[in-house]
ZAMARPA-450591 format. One record per residue (C-alpha): residue in one letter; z, y, x. Coordinates in steps of 0.02 Angstrom, whole numbers, plus 50000, padded with zeros to 5 digits. Layout:
N
REC r     Z     Y     X
REC A     Z     Y     X
...
//
This chain:
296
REC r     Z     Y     X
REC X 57801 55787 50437
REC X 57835 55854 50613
REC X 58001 55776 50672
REC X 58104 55850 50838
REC X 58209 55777 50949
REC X 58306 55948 51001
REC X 58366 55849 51148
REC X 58159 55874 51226
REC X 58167 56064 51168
REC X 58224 56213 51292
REC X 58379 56322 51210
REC X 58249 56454 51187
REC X 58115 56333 51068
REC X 58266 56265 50979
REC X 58331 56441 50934
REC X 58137 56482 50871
REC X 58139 56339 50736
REC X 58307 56361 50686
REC X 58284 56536 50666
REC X 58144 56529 50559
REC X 58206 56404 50459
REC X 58399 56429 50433
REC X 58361 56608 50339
REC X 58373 56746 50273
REC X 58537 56757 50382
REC X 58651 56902 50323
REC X 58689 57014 50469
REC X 58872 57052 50549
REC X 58864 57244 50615
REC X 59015 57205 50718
REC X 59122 57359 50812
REC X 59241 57314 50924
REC X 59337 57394 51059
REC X 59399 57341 51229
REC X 59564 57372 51317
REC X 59525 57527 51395
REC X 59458 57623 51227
REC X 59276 57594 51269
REC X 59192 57539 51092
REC X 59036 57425 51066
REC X 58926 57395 50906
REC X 58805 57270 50889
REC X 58714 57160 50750
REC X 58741 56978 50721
REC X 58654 56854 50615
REC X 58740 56716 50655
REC X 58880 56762 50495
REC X 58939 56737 50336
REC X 59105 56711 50243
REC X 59189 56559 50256
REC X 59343 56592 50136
REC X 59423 56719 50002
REC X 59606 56665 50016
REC X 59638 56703 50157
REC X 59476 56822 50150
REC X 59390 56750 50304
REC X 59213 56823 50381
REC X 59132 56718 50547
REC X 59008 56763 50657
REC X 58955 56713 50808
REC X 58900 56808 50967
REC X 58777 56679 51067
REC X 58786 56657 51250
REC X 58633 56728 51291
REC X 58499 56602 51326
REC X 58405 56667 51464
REC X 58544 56691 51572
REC X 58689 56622 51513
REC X 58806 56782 51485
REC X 58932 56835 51349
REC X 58916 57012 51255
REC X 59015 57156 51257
REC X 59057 57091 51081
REC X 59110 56952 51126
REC X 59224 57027 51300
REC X 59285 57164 51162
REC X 59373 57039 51058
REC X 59442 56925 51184
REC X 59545 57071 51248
REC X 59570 57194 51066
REC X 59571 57060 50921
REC X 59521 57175 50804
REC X 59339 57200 50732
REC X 59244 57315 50579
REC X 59131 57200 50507
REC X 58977 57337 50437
REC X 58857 57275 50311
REC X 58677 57336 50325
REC X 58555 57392 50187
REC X 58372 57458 50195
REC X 58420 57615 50259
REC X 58496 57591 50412
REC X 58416 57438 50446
REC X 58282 57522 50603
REC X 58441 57616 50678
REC X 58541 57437 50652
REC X 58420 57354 50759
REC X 58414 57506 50904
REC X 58591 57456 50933
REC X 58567 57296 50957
REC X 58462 57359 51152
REC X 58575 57292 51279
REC X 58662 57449 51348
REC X 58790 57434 51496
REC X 58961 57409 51475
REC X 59031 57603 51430
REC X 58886 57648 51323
REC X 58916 57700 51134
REC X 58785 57634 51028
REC X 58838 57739 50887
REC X 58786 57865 50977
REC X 58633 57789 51047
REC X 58584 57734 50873
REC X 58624 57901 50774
REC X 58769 57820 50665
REC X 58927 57916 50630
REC X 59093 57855 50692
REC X 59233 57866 50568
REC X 59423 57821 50592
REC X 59478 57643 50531
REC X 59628 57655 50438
REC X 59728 57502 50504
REC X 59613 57443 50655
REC X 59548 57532 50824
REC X 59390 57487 50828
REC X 59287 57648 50712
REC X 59192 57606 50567
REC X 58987 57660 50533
REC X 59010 57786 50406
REC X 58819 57748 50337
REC X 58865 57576 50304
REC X 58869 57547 50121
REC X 59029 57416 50157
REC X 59149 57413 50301
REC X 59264 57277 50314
REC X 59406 57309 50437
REC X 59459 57147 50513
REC X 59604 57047 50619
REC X 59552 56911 50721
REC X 59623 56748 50698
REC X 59526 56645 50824
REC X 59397 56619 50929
REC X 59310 56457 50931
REC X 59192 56425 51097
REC X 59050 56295 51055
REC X 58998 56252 51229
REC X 58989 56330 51386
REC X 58787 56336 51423
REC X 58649 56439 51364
REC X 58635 56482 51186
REC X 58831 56404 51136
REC X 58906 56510 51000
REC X 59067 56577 50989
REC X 59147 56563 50802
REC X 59249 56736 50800
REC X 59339 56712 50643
REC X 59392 56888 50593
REC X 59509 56903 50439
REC X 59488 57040 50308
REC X 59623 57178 50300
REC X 59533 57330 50209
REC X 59360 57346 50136
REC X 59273 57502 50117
REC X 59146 57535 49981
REC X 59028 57654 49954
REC X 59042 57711 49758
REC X 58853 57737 49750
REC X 58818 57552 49759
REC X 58951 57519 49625
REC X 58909 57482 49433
REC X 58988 57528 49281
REC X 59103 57402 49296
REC X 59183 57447 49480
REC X 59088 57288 49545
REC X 58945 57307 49693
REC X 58769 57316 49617
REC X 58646 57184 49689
REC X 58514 57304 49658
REC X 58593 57455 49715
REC X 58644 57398 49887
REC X 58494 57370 49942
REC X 58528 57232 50070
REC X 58419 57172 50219
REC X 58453 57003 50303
REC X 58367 56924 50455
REC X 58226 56797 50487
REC X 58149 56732 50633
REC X 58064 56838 50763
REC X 58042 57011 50734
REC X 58058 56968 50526
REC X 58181 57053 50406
REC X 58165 57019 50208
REC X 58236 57179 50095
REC X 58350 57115 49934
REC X 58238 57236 49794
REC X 58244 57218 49602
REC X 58071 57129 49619
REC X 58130 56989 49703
REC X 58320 56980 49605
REC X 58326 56812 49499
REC X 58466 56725 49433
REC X 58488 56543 49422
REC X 58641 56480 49301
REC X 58781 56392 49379
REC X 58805 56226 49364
REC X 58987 56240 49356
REC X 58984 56339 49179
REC X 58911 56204 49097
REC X 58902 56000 49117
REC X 58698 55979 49145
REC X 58624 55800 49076
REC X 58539 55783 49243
REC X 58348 55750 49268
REC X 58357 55585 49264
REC X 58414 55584 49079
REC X 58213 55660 49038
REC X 58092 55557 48997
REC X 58003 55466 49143
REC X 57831 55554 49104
REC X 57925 55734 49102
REC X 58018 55694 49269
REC X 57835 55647 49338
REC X 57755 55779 49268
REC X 57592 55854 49365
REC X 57637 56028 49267
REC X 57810 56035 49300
REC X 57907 56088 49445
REC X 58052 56049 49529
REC X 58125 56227 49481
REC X 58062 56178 49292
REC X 58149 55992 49301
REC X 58313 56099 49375
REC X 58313 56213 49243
REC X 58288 56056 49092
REC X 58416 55947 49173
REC X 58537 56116 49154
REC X 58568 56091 48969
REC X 58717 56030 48923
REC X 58643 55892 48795
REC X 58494 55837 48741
REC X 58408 55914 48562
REC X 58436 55821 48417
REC X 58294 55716 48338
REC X 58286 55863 48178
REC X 58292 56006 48320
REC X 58138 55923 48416
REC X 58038 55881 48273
REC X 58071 56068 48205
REC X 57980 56136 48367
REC X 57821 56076 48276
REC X 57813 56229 48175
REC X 57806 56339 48317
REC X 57639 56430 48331
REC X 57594 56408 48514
REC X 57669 56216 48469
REC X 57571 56180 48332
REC X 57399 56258 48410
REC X 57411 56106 48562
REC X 57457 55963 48434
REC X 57300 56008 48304
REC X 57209 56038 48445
REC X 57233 55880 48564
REC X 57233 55755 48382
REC X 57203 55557 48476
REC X 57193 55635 48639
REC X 57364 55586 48727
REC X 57342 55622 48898
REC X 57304 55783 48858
REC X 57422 55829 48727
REC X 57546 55783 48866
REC X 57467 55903 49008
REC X 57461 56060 48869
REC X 57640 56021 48812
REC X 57713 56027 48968
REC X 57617 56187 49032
REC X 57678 56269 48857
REC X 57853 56208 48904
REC X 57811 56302 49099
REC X 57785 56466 48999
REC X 57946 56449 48878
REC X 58034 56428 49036
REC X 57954 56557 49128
REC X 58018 56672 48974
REC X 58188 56611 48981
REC X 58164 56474 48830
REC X 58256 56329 48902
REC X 58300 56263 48732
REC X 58153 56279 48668
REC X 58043 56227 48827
REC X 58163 56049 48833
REC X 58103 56036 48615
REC X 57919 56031 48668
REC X 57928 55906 48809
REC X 58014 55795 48697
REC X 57893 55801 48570
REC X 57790 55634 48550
//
């Protein structure tokens, strides 16, 4: 394994690895406006939300590391604590990232970007009407990290109103993950699109009180067929299967088929047991995947 000291690095080969390797980053498509009415809007990956109660976004607008200057964003805020806070999906993502060109001071990137401006209802800074959320924020504070090249600034921008777009809503009145349509940043030039095809769910711990891995069997927790996303989801259960309940898995079909057909072969009855139990999880079978690992 490669290890860094970030001390021998440059700002700009630190912010390469971490940018490739802290992501996806969800991106803050912050507006802001300055004293004298002049309004900026510009992407930031450096974001996230940090509390409901208060409801708390923060991002960060970087010094910039080749030279060491602050952003309009940035100057905006300092002087008009007030912010819209503009989530991107897939379909604004290319006119998202025109605004992020560095424009002088007095240039409207709405404009230069093709988004619409539309009135904010309790802040001065406009929203982007194509945005399929606009949270309109008050700032609360702003943190400086350092002075050099490359410090962040923690804007921590409070949420007043949020703005929905129905057509992302389900039945329910709730946002639909698959309707949205999200896009978050990676390093470089890389984006990553939130589709249905890559949508999985993992149950929270929370809901439940999980036996752990280490309560499986040594061989299953060394298992060469197993992952560590298999061991996650068998250490998830809330108790172990009674002896009856594991010893009833032997009339399963698929269960059956390995144990007549791997008869004073150990070794391998293990191996095609714990690939069945891969597939039962793969399907969703967690009950039934933790039966067949337990067998003997």
């Amino acid at each position: 394994m490669l290890t860094i000291d970030v001390s021998k690095l440059s700002p700009a080969q630190l912010q390469n690895y971490m940018q490739y390797a802290v992501a996806p980053r969800p991106i803050c498509f912050a507006s802001t406006i300055d004293a004298e009415g002049q309004i900026n809007l510009s992407p930031f990956s450096f974001f996230n939300m940090f509390s409901t109660n208060p409801p708390v976004c923060v991002f960060s607008p970087a010094r910039r590391v080749r030279d060491n200057t602050t952003k309009h964003t940035l100057d905006n805020i300092l002087e008009v604590k007030e912010c819209v806070i503009n989530i991107v999906n897939y379909d604004m993502v290319q006119q998202m990232s025109l605004s992020s060109t560095e424009y002088t001071k007095g240039i409207n990137e709405f404009e230069k970007a093709g988004f619409t401006m539309q009135a904010s209802q309790l802040v001065k800074p406009p929203r982007v009407m194509e945005a399929p959320v606009q949270m309109e924020c008050i700032v609360t504070q702003v943190i400086p990290l350092g002075d050099q090249a490359g410090a962040g600034n923690l804007i921590l921008a409070e949420v007043k109103l949020i703005h929905i777009n129905e057509a992302v809503l389900d039945e329910s009145g709730k946002i639909d993950q698959e309707k949205i349509d999200l896009v978050a940043r990676l390093g470089g030039d890389w984006y990553c699109r939130v589709t249905p095809e890559n949508l999985f769910k993992v149950a929270k711990p929370l809901t439940t009180l999980g036996i752990g891995v280490d309560a499986l069997p040594f061989e299953v927790r060394n298992s060469r067929e197993l992952s560590g996303n298999d061991l996650g989801m068998l250490g998830n259960v809330e108790q172990l299967p009674t002896a009856e309940e594991i010893d009833d898995m032997r009339s399963d079909a698929a269960v059956k088929e390995v144990l007549d057909a791997t008869i004073g072969d150990a070794g391998t009855r293990m191996r095609e047991l714990h690939g069945l139990a891969k597939e039962l999880l793969r399907q969703g079978r967690i009950p039934d995947a933790l039966k067949v690992v337990l067998l003997d």
